[in-house]
N, C-alpha and C positions, 0 to 999 in steps of 0.2 A: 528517708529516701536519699539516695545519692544527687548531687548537686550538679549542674550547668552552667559555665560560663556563657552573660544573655550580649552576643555580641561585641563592643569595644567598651564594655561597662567594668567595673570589678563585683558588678551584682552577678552572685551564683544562687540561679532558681532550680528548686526542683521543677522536674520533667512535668508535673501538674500543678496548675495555679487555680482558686477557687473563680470560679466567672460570677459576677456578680447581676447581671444582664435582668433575666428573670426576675430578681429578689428588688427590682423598682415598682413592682405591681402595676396594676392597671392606670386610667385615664390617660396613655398617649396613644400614638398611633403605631409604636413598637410593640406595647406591651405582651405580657405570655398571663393576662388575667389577675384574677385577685390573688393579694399574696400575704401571708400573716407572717408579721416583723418577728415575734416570737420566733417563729421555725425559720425565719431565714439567719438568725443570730445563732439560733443551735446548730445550723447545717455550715456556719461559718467557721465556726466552733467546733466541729466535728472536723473539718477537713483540716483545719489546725492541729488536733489531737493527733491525726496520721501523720502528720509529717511535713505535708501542703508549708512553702516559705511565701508565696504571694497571693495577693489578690488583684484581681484587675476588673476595673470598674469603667463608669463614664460621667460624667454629668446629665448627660442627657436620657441616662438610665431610669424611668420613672420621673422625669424631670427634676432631678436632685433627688430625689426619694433614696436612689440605692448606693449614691457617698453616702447618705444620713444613716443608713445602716448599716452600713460598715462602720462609720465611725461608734456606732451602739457598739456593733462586735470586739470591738477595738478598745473602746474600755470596761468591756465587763473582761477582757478575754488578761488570764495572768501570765500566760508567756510571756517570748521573746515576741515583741513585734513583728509580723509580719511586711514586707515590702509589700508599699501599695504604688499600685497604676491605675491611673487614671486616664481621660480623654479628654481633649475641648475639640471647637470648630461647627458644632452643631448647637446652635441657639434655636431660642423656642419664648413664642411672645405670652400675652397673658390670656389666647385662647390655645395653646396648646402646642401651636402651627411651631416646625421644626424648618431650618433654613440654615445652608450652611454659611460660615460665618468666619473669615482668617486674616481681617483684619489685626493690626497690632493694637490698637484700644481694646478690641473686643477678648482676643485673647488674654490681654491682663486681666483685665474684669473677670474673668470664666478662671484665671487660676487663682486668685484670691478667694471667689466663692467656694473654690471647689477643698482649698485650702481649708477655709470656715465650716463648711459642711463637714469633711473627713474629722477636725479637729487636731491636724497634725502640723508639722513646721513645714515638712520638705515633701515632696512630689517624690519617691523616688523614680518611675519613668512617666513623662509626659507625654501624649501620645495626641497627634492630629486624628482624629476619628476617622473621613470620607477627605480628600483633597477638592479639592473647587472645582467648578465645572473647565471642562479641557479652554484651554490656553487665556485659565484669569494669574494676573499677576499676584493676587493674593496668595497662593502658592510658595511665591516667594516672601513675600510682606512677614506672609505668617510662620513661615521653616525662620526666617531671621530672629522673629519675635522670641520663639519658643530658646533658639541659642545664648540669646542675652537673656531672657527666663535663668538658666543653665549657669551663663556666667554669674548674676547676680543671685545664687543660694537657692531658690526657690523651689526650683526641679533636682534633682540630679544629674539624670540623663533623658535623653529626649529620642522618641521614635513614632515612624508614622502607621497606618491601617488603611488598609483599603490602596494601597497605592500603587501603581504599575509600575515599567522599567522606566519606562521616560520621568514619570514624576518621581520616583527613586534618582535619579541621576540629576534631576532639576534639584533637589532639596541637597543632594551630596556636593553641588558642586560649594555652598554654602555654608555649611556645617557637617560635619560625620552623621551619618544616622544610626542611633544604636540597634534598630529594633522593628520589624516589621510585623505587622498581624495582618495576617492575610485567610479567609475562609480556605478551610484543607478537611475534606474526609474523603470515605469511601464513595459519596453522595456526589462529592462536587470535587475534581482533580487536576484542574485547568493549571494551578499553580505549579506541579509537577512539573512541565517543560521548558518553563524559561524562571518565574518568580526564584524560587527555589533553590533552584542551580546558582541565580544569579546570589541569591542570601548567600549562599554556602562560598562561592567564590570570593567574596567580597568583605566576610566578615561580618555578617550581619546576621542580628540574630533573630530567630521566625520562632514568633508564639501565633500558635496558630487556634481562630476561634472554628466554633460550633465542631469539634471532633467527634460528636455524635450523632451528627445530622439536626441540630435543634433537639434532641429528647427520641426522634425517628430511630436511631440505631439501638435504643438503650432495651430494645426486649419488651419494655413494660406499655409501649406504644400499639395497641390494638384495632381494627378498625373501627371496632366499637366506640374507644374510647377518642383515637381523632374525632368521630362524627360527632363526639358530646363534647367538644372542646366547644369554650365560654365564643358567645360573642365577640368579645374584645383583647382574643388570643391572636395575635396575628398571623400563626400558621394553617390557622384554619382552611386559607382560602389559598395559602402557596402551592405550587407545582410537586413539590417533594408531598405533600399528605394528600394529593387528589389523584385522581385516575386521567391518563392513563399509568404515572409514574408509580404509583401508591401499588396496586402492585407487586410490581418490579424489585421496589425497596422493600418490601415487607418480604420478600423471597428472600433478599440477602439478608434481613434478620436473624429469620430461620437459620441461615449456614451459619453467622456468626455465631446463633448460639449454641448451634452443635460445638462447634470449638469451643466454646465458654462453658458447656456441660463438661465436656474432657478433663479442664482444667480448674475445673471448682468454680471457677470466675459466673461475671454478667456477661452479657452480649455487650454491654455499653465500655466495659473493660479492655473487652476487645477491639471493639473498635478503636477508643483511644487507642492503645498499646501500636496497633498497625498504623496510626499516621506516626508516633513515636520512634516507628523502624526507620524511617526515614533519619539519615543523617544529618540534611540540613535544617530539621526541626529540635529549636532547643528547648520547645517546653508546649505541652499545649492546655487550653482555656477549659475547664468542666465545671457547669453550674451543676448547682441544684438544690431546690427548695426546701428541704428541710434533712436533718440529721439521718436519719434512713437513706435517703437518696444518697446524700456523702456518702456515709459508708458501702455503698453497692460500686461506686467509682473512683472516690480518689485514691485506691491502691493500684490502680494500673498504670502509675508510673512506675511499679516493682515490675511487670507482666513484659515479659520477655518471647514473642511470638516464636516456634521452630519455622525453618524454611519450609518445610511442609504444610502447618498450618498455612503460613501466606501465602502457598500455592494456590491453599483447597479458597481461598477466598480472593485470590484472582481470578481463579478460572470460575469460580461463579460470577462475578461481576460480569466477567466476556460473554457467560452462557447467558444470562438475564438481559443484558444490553443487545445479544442478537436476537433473544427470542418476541 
C-alpha cells in the first residue's frame, strides 16, 4: 500500500490501520462479545500480510485484554514490525467501572502498564482516548504529561481522540499535537464541517475510527443477525442498529454494495474507501475479528472511488435522510 505522512511525525502509515477495539472481547461495558485470541492473532496477521503498517489499540480495550494480544501477534508475527498506537486516560477499578482519568501519576502508570502488556520499548503514538469533562484542568495536567512522556523516550509522538476545537487548541497551545481520531463515516459526518478542515489546515493528522459504522456498513450486518447479537455486544442497544435509524442504514447498505458488486469489492470496502476521499483523512481505523474478515477489508486502502460512484452514494444518503 502506498504510505501517508501521520501529521508533524516522520511516521508514514498506510491509508488503513488494523483496529484492535473488538479483539479485547467481553466482561466490560464496551465490549463487541466473546472473542477467540487465536482468530484475533490470525486476523492481525492477515492484515499484516496485505500491507496494513499500524495498529491501533487502547488500554482500556477488553481491560488490557487487547495490548495483551497484540502483543501475542507481535511476537509470533516475522515481519517488519508494525507501528503501534495505543490510548490512556480511561481507568477502570477492580469491578470493571471505567472513569476518565488525566492526571500526570495516573498517566505514567497507564504507560508503563501498557508498555508491559504490548512487550515493546517505545509507544510510537500515544493518544488521550476522551479529554475530561468541559473546563477540568486536567486537560492540561495530562496534554503536559504525555509531552514530557515524548521528551523522555517512552512515546514517540503524541495525539489526542475524541477532541473538539476548543480542547484541540487547549492541548496545541502546550505541545504540538500529532494526530487526531475523531468518529467519521457515512453513519456519522458532523466532523466534516469544522474538525476536518481544521486537521487539514493545521497539519494535523486524522485517523479516523469505526469507517464502517461499527461492522453496520460491512454488507454482512443483517437484521437477523443485529437481533442475535450477544448480550454483552454493545451495539445491541445503540441508535444506528435500532429503528427508527436501522432502516435507513440498511438502505444505504444496499447502495454501497451495488457499488461494491461493480467493482469486485465488499460494501465495507467501500465505505472505508469513501471516508479515504476525503483529503484531510490520513488513514482510517478497520477491525476485525478473524483472518477472513481482514481479508474482505484491509484492501480498500488500494479502492480508489470514481466521482460518479460518490454521487450515486450522496444522493442516496440525501434520499434516505429525507425519506
Amino acid at each position: 500500500m502506498q504510505t501517508r505522512q501521520l501529521g508533524n511525525s516522520d511516521l508514514n502509515i498506510t491509508p488503513i490501520g488494523y483496529g484492535a477495539w473488538a479483539i479485547g472481547g467481553s466482561g466490560w461495558q464496551f465490549a463487541w462479545g466473546h472473542q477467540d485470541d487465536t482468530d484475533s492473532i490470525a486476523a492481525i496477521h492477515s492484515a499484516l500480510e496485505l500491507g496494513v503498517n499500524w495498529i491501533d489499540t487502547a488500554a482500556v480495550y477488553g481491560l488490557g485484554h487487547s495490548e495483551e494480544v497484540v502483543a501475542g501477534a507481535l511476537q509470533s508475527w516475522s515481519g517488519p514490525r508494525p507501528y503501534v498506537f495505543t490510548k490512556c486516560g480511561l481507568r477502570w477499578d477492580a469491578s470493571g467501572q471505567v472513569r476518565k482519568v488525566l492526571r500526570a501519576d495516573s498517566i505514567r502508570a497507564e504507560v508503563d502498564f501498557s508498555l508491559r502488556r504490548l512487550g515493546i520499548d517505545v509507544i510510537d503514538l500515544y493518544q488521550i482516548h476522551w479529554p475530561p469533562d468541559p473546563d477540568s484542568a486536567e486537560l492540561e495536567e495530562g496534554w503536559a504529561t504525555m509531552s514530557n512522556l515524548k521528551r523522555e523516550g517512552k512515546v514517540r509522538w503524541i495525539g489526542v481522540s475524541n477532541f473538539n476545537l476548543q480542547q484541540l487548541g487547549r492541548a496545541n497551545a502546550i505541545a504540538p499535537v500529532t494526530s487526531l481520531q475523531p468518529p467519521y463515516s457515512l453513519l456519522h459526518r458532523q466532523v466534516e464541517n469544522d474538525i476536518l478542515p481544521h486537521c487539514q489546515s493545521e497539519g494535523i493528522g486524522a485517523i479516523v475510527y469505526s469507517p464502517m459504522g461499527s461492522g453496520l456498513l460491512t454488507g454482512a450486518m443483517t437484521r437477523e443477525r443485529i437481533a442475535n447479537l450477544p448480550k454483552d455486544d454493545w451495539r445491541k442497544g445503540h441508535s444506528d442498529f435500532t429503528e427508527p435509524n436501522l432502516s435507513r442504514n440498511l438502505a444505504l447498505v444496499d447502495r454501497l454494495q451495488q457499488i461494491a458488486r461493480g467493482r469486485g469489492r465488499s460494501a465495507g470496502e467501500v465505505a472505508v474507501a469513501w471516508t479515504l476521499q476525503n483529503p484531510a483523512v490520513t488513514g482510517a481505523i478497520v477491525g476485525a475479528r478473524n483472518a477472513h474478515q481482514a481479508e474482505g477489508v484491509m484492501r480498500a486502502g488500494e479502492l480508489r472511488l470514481t466521482e460518479e460512484e460518490i454521487r450515486q452514494i450522496e444522493e442516496g444518503l440525501v434520499a434516505e435522510t429525507a425519506a
